[in-house]
C-alpha positions as CSV (number, residue, x, y, z in Angstrom):
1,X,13.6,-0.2,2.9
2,X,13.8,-3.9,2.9
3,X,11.9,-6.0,0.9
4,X,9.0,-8.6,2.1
5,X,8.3,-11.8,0.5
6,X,4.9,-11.0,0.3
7,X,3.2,-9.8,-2.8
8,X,-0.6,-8.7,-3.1
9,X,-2.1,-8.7,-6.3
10,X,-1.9,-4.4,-6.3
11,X,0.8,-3.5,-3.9
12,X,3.9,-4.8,-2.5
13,X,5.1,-4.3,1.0
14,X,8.4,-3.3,2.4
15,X,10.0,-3.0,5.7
16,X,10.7,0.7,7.0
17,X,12.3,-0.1,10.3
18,X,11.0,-1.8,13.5
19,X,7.7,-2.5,13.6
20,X,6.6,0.0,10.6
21,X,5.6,-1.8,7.4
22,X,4.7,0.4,3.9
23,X,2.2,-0.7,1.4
24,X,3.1,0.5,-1.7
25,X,1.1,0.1,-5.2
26,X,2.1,-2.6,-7.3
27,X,4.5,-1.2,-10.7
28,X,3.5,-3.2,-13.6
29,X,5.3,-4.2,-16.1
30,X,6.1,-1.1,-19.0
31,X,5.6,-3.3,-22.1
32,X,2.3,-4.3,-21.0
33,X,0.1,-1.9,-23.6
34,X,-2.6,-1.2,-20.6
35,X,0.2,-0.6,-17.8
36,X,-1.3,2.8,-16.9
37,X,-4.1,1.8,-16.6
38,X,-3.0,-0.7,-13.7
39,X,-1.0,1.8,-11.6
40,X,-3.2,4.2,-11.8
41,X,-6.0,1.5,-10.3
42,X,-3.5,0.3,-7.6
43,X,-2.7,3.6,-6.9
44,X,-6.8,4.4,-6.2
45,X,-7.1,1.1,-4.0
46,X,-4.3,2.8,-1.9
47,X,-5.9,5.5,-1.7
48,X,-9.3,4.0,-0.9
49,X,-7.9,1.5,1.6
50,X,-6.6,4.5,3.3
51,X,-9.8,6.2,3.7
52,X,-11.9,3.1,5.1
53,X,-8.5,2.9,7.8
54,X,-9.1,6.5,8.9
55,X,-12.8,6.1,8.6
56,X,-12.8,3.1,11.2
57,X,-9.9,4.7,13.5
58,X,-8.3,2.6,15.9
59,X,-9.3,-0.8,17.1
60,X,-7.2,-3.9,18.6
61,X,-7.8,-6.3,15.6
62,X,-7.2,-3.5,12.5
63,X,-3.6,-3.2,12.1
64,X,-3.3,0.8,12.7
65,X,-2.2,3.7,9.4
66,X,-0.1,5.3,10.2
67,X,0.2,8.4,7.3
68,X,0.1,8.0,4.0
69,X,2.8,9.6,1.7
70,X,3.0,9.8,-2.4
71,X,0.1,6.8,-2.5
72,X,2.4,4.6,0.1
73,X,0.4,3.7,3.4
74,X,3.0,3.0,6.6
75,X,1.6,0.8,9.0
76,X,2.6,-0.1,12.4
C-alpha cells in the first residue's frame, strides 16, 4: 500500500493500486492512557461511515465503497 499525505482526524488513507483508495482507522499513540478508547471509536466511525455509503448506494457525486474488510473501507 502506499501512503497518502492526507490525514483525517480518525483514519488515515492509503493507496491500494489504481484508482482504489482504503480508509483505515487512525492508530493512536500506546502511551496515551485512553488509547483504547480512541481506536475503538475510530474503528465505530468506520464502521458507521460504511453503513450511511451502503445506505445511500451509488450516486455520481459520493465517491463509491467498495467492501469493507477488518474495519478498512476501499474506495474507488
Amino acid at each position: 500500500m502506499e501512503p497518502l499525505t492526507y490525514l483525517g482526524s480518525t483514519s488515515q488513507f492509503s493507496r491500494i493500486g489504481p484508482g482504489v483508495i482504503v480508509k483505515s482507522p487512525m492508530k493512536v499513540w500506546t502511551g496515551y492512557s485512553n488509547h483504547k478508547k480512541l481506536e475503538e471509536e475510530n474503528a465505530s466511525a468506520i464502521d458507521i461511515e460504511q453503513r450511511i455509503l451502503k445506505q445511500l448506494g451509488r450516486h455520481r457525486r459520493i465517491v463509491p465503497f467498495v467492501y469493507l474488510f477488518n474495519d478498512i473501507i476501499a474506495a474507488s
